[in-house]
N, C-alpha and C positions, 0 to 999 in steps of 0.2 A: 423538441429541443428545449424548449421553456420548463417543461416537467422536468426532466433530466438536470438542469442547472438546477432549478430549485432544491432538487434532492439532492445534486454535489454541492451544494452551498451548506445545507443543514449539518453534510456528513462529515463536511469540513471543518467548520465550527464545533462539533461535538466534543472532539478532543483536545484542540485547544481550550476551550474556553471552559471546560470540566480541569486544564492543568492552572488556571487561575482563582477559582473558586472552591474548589477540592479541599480547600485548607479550614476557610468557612463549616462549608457542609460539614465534616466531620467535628468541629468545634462542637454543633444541635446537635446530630446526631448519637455522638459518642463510639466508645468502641472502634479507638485511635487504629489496634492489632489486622482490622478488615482496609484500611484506606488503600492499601497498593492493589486490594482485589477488587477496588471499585473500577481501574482502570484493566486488570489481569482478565476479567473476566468477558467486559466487551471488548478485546483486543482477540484473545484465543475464539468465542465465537463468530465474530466479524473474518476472523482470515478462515478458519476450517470451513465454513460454509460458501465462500466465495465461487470455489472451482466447484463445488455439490449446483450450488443456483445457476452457473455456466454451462450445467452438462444440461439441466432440465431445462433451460429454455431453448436449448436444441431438439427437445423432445416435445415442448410444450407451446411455446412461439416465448419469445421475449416480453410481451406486453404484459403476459399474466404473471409470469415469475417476476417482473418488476415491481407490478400492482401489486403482490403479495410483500414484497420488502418492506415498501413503502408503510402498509398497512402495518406490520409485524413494528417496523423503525415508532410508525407511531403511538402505537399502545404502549410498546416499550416507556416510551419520551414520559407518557401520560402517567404511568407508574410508576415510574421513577424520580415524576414532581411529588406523586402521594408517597413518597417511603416515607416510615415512620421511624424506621432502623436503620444502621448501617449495613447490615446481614441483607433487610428487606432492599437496600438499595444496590449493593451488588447482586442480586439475582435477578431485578431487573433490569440492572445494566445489561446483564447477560443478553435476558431478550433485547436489548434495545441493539445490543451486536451481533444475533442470530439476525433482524433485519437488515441492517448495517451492509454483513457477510450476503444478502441477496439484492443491495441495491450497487454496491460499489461497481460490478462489473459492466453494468449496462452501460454506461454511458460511452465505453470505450465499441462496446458489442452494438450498440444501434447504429452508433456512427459508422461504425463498418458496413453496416446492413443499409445507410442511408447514403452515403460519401462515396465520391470515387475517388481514389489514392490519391490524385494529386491533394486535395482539399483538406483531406487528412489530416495531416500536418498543422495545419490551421485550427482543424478543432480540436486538437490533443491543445496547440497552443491557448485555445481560452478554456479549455478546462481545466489547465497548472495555472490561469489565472484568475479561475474561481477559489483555487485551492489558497492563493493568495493572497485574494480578496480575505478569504473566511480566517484566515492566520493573521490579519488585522484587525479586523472587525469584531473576532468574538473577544480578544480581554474588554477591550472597550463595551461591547454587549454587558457581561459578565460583570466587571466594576459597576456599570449602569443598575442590574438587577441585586448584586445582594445591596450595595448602597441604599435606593433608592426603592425598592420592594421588595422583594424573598429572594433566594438563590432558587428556588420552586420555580421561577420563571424561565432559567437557563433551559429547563426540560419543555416547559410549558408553549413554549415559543415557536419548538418543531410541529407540533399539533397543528395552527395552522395552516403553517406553510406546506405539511406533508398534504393535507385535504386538499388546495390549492394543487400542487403537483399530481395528485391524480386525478383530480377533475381534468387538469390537461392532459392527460396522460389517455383519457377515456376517448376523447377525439384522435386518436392515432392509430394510423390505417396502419397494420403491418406490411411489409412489406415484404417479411421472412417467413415461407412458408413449412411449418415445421414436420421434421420428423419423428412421430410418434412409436413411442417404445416402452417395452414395462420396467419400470422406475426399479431400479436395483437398488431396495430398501437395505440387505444385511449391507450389500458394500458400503454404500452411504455410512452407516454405524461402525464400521469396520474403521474405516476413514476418518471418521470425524473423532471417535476414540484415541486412536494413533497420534493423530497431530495433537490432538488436545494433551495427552500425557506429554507428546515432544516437546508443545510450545511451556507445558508447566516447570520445565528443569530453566525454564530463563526464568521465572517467576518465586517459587518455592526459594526456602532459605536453607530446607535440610531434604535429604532423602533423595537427589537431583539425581543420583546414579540409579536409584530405582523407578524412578518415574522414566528416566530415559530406557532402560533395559525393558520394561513393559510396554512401552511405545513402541518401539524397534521389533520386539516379538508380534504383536498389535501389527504393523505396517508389513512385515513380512509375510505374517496371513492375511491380510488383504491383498495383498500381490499374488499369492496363490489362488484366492478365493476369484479373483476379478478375470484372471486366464480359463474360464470354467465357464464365464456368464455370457450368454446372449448379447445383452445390450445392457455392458458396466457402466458402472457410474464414471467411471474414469478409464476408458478406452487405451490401454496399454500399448497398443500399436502407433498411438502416436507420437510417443517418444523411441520409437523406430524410425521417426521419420528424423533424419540427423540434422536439419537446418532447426529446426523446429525443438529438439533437444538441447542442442549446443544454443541455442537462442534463453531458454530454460536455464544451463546452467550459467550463460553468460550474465543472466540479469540477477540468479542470484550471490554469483562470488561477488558481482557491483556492489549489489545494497548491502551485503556483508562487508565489503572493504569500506562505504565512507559514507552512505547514505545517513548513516546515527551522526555523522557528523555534527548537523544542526541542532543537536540537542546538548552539546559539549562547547560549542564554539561561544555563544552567550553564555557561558559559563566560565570560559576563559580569559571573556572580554571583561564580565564583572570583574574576576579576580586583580585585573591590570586597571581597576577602577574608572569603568565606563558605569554609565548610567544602564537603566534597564533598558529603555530607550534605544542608544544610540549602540548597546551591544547586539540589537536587532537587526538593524542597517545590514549588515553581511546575509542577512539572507535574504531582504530583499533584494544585493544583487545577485541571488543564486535563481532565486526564480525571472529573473528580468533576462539574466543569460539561458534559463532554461526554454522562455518563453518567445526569443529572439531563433533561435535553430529550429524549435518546434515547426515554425509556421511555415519554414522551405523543406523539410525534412520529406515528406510524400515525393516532391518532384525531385529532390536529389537520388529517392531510392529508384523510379521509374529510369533516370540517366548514369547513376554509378553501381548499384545494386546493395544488397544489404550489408556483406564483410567488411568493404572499404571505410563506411560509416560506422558501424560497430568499431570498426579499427580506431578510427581517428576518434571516437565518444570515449572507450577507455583508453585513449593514448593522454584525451587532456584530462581524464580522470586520474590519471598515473601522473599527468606533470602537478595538478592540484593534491596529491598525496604526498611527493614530494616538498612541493612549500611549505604544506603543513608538519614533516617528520622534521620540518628544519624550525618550527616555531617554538621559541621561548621567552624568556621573560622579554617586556617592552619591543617589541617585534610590532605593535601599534594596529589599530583598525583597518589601515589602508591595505596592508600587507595581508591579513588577513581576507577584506573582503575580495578583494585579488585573487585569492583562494577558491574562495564559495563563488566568484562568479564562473571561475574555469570550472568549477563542480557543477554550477546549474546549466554550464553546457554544454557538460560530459554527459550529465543524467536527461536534457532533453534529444539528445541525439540517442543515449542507450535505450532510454523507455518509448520514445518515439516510436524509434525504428523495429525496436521488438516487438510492438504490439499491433503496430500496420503486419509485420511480418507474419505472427501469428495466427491473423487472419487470409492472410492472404493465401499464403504455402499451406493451406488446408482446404477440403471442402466446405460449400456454405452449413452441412449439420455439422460442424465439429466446428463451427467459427467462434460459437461462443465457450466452448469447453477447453479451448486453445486458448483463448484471450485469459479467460479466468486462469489456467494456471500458469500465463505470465506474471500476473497481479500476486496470486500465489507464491511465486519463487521468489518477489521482490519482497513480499511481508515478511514471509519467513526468514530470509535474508535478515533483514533489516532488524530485524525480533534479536536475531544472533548476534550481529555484530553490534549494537546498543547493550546487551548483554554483558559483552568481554569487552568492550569498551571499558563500563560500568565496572568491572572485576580488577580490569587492569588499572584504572583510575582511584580506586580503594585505598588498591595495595601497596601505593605506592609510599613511599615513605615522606615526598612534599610534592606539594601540587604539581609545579611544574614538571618532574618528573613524569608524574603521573601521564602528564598531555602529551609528554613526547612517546612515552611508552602506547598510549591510543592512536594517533598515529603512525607511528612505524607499524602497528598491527597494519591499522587502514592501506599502508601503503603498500603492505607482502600481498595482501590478499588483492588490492587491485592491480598487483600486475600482474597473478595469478587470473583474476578477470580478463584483461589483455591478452593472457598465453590463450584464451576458450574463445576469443573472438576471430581467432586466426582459424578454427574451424569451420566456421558457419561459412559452407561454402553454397550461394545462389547466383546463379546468372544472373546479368543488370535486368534479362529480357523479364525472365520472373515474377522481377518485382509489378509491375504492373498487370499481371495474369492471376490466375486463381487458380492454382493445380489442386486436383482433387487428391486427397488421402484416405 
């Protein structure tokens, strides 16, 4: 558990604290035209690799695919304090989010392998509060290091802490005894092509119809290709399994409807002249509400079962899209963080619940390649709707506008989320059992 925080703390910090400093860097570096692909680039390999490192440590045991993240996150870190280019520093970044994409999953995938469902819930809750710890602490890191030393420290600083997290990491006894299988290299490649052209049409600024139409062709031959393989990298039959699907699409229409929210709302708060400061406050009460339902959420599921919860997570996702489709000028903080607090307890009940779920409603080999492509639907998700957020927000002729047009999106898509949770049909008995798939 000690290895595991350290490594959500570094991962958490990484993109925060690279959106405060980013401005910096690029000033030494130069070659302004590469800055969005410093963050494009560890974002698309951090999410295509996530569900690839979920399938192999079902194949491999969890300790080694973790140990290799860590490894991969650190040399990244270490290279990307030596860039001497802007070029050289997005391609590191890259690696730093191909390890990224092999650490994120574990912590959710141990815990399942170590927790019995009631506890669950508890440690899903202090992991959203690592995540909020790191959403504090790194501008504060980040002002501290270019001030007062180089911004080469923002990277420099993982290096530690990663050596630290696998020395502890070496002392841990598995407990998951794995299934070994021969690693489906083309699928892997098929896959990580595919997403990576999908996720580049939210990135690119021209050519988005053909990056999309090659990715789509791309993903549909790997869905051919994968019905053919022994032991795919992405086991096709599990999204046959319809709790397990509908769980799938449920967590992505979520993060598509309102999850980019927090990237827009201090953005709206500056505009009505808050401080940087105090237009933060609304998300820390999203994660307080988030991290308030986390901690009962295992034993709600073992006594109501998964739909009901699902139900009532996008029900107050659907009332917090509503506040928001109704906010306009001087509408004030309070009202707002009223908002994000009903969001961080819609998304601690949907992420919660989906991700005990995932493991649970599968076999122990397929626990971790179900978890990962929970994580998976939620990035992607969230990629897209940050996205058309972003497009709708543009275009709009004045700002305000603009906010209400991001919302009302937010709010079609998450009752669209809502209508997908009415499927996910599991008995309450279920929830505390482990059916095999």
């Amino acid at each position: 558990m000690a290895s595991i925080i350290l490594a959500m703390l570094i991962s958490s910090m990484d993109t925060t604290i690279m959106n405060t400093t980013m401005p910096v860097i690029a000033k030494e570096l130069g070659r302004q035209e590469w800055y969005a692909w410093t963050f494009a680039s560890y974002m698309i390999f951090s999410t295509v690799i996530a569900p690839i490192a979920g399938r192999l440590s079902d194949m491999f045991g969890r300790k080694k695919v973790f140990g290799a993240g860590i490894i991969l996150f650190t040399l990244g870190s270490m290279l990307c304090g030596l860039s001497g280019t802007m070029i050289q520093l997005v391609i590191f970044r890259g690696i730093q989010g191909f390890g990224a994409g092999f650490m994120m999953p574990f912590p959710a995938i141990i815990a399942g392998d170590l927790f019995a469902i009631e506890q669950r819930g508890k440690i899903q809750a202090f992991f959203s509060a690592m995540w909020g710890i790191g959403s504090v602490v790194a501008p504060l890191l980040g002002g501290f290091f270019v001030e007062q030393m180089t911004w080469r420290w923002i990277f420099y600083i993982n290096v530690p802490i990663c050596l630290i997290s696998l020395v502890l990491l070496h002392a841990y006894k598995e407990v998951y005894a794995p299934k070994k299988a021969k690693v489906d290299v083309t699928g892997a490649i098929l896959f990580s092509a595919a997403i990576s052209l999908l996720l580049l049409t939210t990135v690119v600024e021209s050519g988005q119809v053909w990056y999309g139409v090659a990715g789509v062709l791309l993903l549909a031959g790997f869905i051919q290709f994968e019905r053919k393989v022994e032991a795919p990298i992405l086991p096709l039959d599990l999204l046959r399994n319809p709790p397990i699907a509908w769980m799938i699409v449920n967590s992505f229409l979520a993060c598509a409807a309102l999850f980019g929210t927090s990237s827009y709302i201090p953005l709206y708060l500056q505009q009505e002249g808050y401080s940087i400061l105090w237009s933060g406050i609304p998300l820390v009460g999203m994660s307080l509400g988030w991290m308030a339902v986390s901690i009962k959420a295992g034993k709600w599921i073992v006594s109501r079962g998964y739909r009901p919860l699902l139900l009532l997570g996008n029900g107050v996702s659907t009332v917090s899209g509503i506040l928001l489709a109704w906010l306009q000028e001087g509408s004030g903080l309070w009202y707002v963080s009223l908002a994000m607090l009903l969001q961080g307890v819609a998304f601690g009940l949907i992420v919660t619940v989906s991700i005990i779920g995932a493991q649970q409603l599968v076999g122990a080999h397929r626990k971790g390649i179900s978890t990962s492509l929970q994580m998976f639907a939620r990035n992607i998700g969230t990629a897209i709707g940050v996205t058309v957020m972003g497009a709708l927000l543009n275009s709009a002729a004045h700002f305000y506008d603009g906010i209400t047009h991001v919302f009302l999106y937010g709010l079609i898509v998450s009752i669209l989320a809502l209508a997908s949770a009415w499927f996910i049909k599991v008995s309450p008995a279920a929830g505390g059992s482990q059916q095999q798939s």
